[in-house]
C-alpha positions as CSV (number, residue, x, y, z in Angstrom):
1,X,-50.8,-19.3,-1.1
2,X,-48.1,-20.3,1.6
3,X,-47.7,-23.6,-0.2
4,X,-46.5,-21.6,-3.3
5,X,-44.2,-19.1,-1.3
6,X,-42.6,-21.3,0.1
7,X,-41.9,-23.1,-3.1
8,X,-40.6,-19.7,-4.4
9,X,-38.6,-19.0,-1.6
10,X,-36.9,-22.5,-2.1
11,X,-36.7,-21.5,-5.6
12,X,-35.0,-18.3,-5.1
13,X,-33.1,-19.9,-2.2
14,X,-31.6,-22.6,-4.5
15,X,-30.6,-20.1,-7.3
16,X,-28.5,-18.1,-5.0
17,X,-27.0,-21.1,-3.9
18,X,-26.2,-22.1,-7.2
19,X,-24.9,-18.4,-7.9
20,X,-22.8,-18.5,-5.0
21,X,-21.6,-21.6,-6.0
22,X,-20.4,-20.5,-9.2
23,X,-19.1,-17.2,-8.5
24,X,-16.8,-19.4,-5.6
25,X,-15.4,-21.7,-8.1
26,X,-14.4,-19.1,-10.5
27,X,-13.0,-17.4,-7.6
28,X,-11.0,-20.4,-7.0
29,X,-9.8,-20.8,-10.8
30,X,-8.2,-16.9,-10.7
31,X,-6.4,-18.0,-7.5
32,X,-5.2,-21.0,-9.1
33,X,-4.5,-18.8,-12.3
34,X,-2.7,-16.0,-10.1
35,X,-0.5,-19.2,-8.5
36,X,0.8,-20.6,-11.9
37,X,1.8,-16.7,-13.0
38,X,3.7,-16.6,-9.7
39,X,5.3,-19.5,-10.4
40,X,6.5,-18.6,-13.8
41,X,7.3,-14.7,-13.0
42,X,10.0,-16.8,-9.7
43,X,11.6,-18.9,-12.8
44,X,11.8,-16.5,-14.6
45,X,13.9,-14.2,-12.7
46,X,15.9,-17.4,-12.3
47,X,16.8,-18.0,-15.1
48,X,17.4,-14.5,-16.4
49,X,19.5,-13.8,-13.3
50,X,21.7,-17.4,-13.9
51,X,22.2,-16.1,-17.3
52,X,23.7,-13.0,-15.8
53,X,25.9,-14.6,-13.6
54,X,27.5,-17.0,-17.1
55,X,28.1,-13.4,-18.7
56,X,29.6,-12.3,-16.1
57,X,32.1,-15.0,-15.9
58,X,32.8,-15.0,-19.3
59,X,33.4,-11.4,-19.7
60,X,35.7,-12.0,-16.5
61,X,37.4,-14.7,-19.3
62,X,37.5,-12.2,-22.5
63,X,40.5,-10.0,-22.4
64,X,38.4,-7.4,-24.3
65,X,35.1,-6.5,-24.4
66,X,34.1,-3.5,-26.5
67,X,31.0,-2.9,-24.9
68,X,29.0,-4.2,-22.0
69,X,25.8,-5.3,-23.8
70,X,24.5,-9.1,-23.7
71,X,25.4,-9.4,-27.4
72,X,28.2,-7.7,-27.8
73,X,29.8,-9.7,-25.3
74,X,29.1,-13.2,-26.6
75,X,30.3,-11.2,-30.3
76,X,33.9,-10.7,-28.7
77,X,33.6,-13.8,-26.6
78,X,33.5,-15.5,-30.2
79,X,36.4,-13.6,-31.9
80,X,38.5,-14.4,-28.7
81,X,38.0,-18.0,-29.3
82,X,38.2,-17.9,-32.5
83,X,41.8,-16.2,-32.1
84,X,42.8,-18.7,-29.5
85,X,41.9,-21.4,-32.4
86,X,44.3,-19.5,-34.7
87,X,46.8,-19.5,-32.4
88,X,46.7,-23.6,-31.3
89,X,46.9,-24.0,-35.3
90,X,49.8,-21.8,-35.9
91,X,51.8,-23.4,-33.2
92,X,51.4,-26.5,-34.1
93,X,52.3,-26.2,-37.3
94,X,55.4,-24.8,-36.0
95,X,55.8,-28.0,-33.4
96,X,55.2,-30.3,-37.2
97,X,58.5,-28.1,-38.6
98,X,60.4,-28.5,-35.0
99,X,59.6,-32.4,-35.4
100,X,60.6,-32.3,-38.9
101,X,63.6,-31.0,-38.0
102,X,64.8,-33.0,-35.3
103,X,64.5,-36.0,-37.6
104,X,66.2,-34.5,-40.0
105,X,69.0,-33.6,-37.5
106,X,69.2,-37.6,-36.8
107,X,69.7,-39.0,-39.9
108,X,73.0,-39.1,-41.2
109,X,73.1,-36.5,-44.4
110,X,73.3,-38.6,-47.3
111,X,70.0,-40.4,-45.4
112,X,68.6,-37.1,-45.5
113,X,64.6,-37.5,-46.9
114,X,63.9,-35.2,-49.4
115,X,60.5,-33.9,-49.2
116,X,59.9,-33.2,-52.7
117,X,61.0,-37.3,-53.6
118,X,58.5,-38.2,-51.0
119,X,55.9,-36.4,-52.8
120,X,56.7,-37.6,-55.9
121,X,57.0,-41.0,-54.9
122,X,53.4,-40.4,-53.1
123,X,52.0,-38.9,-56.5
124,X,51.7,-35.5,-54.2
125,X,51.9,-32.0,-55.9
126,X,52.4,-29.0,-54.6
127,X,48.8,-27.0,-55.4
128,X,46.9,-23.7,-54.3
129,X,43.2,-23.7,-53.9
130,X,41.2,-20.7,-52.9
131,X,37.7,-20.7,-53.1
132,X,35.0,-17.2,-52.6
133,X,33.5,-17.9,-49.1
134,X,31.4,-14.2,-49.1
135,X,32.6,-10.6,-49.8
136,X,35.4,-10.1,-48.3
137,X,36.7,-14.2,-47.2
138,X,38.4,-16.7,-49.0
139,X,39.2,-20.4,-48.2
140,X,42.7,-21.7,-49.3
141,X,44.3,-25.0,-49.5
142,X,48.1,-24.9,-49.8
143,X,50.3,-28.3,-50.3
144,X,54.4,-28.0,-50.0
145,X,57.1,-29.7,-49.0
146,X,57.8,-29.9,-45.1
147,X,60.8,-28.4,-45.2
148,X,63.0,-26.7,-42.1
149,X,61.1,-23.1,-41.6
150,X,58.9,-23.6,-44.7
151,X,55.7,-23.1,-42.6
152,X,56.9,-20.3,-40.3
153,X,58.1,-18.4,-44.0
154,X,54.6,-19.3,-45.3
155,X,52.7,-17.2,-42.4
156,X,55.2,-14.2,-42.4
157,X,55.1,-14.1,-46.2
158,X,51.1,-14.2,-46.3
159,X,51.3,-11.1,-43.0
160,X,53.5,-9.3,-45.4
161,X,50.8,-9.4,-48.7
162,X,48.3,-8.4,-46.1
163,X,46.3,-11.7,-45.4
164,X,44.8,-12.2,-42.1
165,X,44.1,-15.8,-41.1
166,X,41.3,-17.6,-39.4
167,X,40.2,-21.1,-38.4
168,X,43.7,-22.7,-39.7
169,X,43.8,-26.5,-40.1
170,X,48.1,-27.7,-40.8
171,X,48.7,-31.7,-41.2
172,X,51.7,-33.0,-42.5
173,X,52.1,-36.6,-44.4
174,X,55.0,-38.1,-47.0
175,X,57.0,-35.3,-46.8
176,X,53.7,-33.1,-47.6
177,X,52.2,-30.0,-45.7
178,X,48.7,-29.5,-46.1
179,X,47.4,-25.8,-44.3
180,X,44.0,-24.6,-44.8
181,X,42.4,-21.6,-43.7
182,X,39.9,-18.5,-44.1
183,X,41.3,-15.3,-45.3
184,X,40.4,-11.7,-45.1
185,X,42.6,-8.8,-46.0
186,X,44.1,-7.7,-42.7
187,X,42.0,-3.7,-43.3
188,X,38.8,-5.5,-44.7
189,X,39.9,-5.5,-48.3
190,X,38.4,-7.7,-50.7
191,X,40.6,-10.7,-52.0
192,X,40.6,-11.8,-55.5
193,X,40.2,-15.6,-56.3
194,X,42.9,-15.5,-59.0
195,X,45.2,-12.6,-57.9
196,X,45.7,-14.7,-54.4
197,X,46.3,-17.9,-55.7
198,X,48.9,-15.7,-58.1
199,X,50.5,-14.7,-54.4
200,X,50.6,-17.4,-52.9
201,X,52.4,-20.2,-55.8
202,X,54.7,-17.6,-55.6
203,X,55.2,-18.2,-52.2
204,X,55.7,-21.5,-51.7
205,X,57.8,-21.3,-55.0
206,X,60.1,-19.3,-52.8
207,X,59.9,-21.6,-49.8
């Protein structure tokens, strides 16, 4: 009779051994488990608090911000670049007409080039593209002759119909200006294909 309690003793000993053994090691893995969520939750709060800090700096960039939310913020960081983009276009197509004319102003008159020969000799034409981009945007391609002001007339006569440009691309080559651009109505009117290609042959007719 001892000889068998004492086995059962063992027995029970050695279970609750083994119990405690487990229940230790799964004690271990939530540690381990509560270490790695620690971990995360610390990069975590780096990172969102870095990203703070960028929009900060850009909205210290943006001359306007129309509201103070994350997205609207990176919305009218866009449209600020997107105006700046505008702006380095239309400028240099005004430095292109300022070149143009200085070597113009070089060359004795009768050694004047004339823009539309250099065309023609280039198999160039003047041309109007404009393509549906969505609802209310079109894309245009103009060719004309480079001529003194021609591209300064262009963007004044275009403001005056009521066309707002975006994302505007000039180039100039054999006596040829190429601009391409976006277009929207300036009060969100929608464009027509045909009536603004009508507009603008008319105004580079009368450039």
């Amino acid at each position: 009779m001892e000889y068998v309690g004492s086995a059962l003793d063992g027995l029970f000993i050695t279970k609750e051994g083994n119990s405690r053994g487990r229940v230790g090691r799964r004690r271990y893995s939530n540690d381990d488990g509560t270490e790695y969520k620690s971990k995360n939750l610390h990069a975590e709060r780096r990172r969102r608090q870095k990203l703070s800090d960028r929009l900060l700096a850009l909205r210290a960039l943006v001359p306007i911000i129309t509201n103070m939310n994350k997205a609207t913020i990176i919305e009218d960081a866009i449209s600020y670049i997107e105006e700046l983009k505008n702006n380095v276009n239309v400028l240099q197509g005004l430095l292109y007409e300022m070149e143009a004319s200085s070597e113009e102003g070089a060359l004795p008159r009768s050694e004047e080039i004339d823009p539309a020969e250099e065309m023609r000799k280039s198999g160039i034409q003047a041309e109007v593209e404009v393509t549906q981009i969505d609802g209310k945007k079109l894309w245009i391609k103009i060719i004309f002759g480079k001529k003194r002001g021609g591209f300064t007339r262009l963007i004044e006569a275009m403001t005056a119909f009521g066309f707002e440009l975006t994302d505007t691309s000039v180039t100039t080559s054999k006596g040829a200006m190429l601009v391409s651009s976006c277009v929207k109505g300036i009060h969100g009117e929608i464009n027509e294909v045909q009536r603004t290609k009508e507009l603008l042959l008319q105004i580079i007719n009368g450039i």
